[in-house]
C-alpha positions as CSV (number, residue, x, y, z in Angstrom):
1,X,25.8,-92.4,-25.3
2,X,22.5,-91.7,-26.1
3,X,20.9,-88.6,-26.7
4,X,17.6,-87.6,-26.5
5,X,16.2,-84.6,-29.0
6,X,13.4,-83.1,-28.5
7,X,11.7,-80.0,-30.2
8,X,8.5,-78.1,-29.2
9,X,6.3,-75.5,-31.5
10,X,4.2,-73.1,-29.2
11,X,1.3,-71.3,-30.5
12,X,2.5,-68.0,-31.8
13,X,2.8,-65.4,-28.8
14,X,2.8,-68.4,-26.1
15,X,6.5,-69.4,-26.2
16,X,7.5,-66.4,-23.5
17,X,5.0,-67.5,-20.9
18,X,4.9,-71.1,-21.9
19,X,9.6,-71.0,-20.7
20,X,8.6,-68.9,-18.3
21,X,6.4,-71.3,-16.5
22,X,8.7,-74.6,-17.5
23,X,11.6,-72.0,-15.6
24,X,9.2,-71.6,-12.3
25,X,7.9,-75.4,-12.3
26,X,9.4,-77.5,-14.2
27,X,12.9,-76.8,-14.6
28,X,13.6,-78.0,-10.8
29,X,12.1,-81.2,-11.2
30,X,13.3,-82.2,-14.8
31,X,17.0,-81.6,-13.3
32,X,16.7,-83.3,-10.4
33,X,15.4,-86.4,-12.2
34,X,17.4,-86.2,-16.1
35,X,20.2,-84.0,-14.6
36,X,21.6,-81.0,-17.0
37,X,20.9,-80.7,-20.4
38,X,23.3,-80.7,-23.1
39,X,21.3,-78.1,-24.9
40,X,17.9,-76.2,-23.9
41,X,17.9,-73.4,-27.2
42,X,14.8,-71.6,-28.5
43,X,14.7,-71.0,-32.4
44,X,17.0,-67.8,-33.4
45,X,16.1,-68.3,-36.9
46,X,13.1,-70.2,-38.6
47,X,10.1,-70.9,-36.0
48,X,10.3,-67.9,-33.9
49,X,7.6,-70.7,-31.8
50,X,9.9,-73.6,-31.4
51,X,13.0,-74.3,-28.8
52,X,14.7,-77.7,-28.3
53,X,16.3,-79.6,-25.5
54,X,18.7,-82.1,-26.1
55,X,19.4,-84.9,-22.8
56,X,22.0,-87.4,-22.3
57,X,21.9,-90.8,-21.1
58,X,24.0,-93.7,-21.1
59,X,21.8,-95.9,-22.6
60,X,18.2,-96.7,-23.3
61,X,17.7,-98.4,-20.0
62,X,19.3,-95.0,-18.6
63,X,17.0,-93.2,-20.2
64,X,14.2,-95.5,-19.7
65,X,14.4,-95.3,-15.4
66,X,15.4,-91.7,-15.2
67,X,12.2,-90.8,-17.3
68,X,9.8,-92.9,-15.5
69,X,11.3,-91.2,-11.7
70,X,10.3,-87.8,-13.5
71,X,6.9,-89.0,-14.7
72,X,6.1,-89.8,-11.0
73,X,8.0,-86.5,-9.3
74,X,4.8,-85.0,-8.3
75,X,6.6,-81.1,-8.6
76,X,6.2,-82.9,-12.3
77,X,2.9,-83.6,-12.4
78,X,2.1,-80.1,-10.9
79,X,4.1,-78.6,-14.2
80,X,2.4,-80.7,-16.8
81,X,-0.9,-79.9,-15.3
82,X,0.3,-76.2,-15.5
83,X,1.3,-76.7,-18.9
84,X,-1.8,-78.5,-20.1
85,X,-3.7,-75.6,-18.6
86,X,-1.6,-72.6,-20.3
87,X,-2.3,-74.4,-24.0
88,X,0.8,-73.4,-25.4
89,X,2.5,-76.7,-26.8
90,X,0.8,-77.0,-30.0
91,X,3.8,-79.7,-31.2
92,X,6.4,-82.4,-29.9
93,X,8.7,-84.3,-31.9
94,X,11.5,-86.2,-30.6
95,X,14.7,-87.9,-32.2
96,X,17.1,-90.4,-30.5
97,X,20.8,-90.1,-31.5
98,X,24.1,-92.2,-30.6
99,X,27.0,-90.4,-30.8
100,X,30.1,-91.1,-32.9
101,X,33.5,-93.0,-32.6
102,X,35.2,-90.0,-33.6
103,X,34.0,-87.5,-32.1
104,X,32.6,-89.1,-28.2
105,X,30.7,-86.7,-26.3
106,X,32.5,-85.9,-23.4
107,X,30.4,-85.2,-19.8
């Protein structure tokens, strides 16, 4: 299994409107293309700014095709567009994980 971590910083007082519109636009088409997150969290403690989202795939080729079908959803493209427009995501870092023998993630 691999799993894809990513965490965002908004610029402070953006991170409300900035979920808000991922909820109205984005959240549909993200779903429909990656399925259901393991995790979508926003900081409790530390960056009041930041929220992560953690996806699962079997593999990198997984990850690779399922990506590339949400890059070309146009509801996508409408949300980035959105998004670039808003100016809230000041960062992005992301971290790819395989999980463990000993503890396998379960579905």
């Amino acid at each position: 299994m691999l799993f894809d971590v990513r965490k965002y910083t908004c610029r402070p007082g953006t991170i409300v409107k900035h979920l808000e519109l991922y909820e109205r636009l984005g959240k549909e088409a993200q779903a429909r293309n990656l399925g259901q997150p393991v995790l979508y969290a926003k900081c409790e403690t530390g960056d009041p700014n930041a929220y992560i989202h953690i996806w699962a795939y079997d593999n990198a080729g997984d990850r690779e095709k399922k990506r590339a079908a949400m890059q070309a959803d146009p509801d996508w493209k409408t949300y980035i567009a959105e998004s670039a427009k808003l100016g809230a995501l000041e960062k992005q870092e992301n971290w790819l994980y395989n999980d463990v023998s000993f503890y396998p993630f379960k579905r």
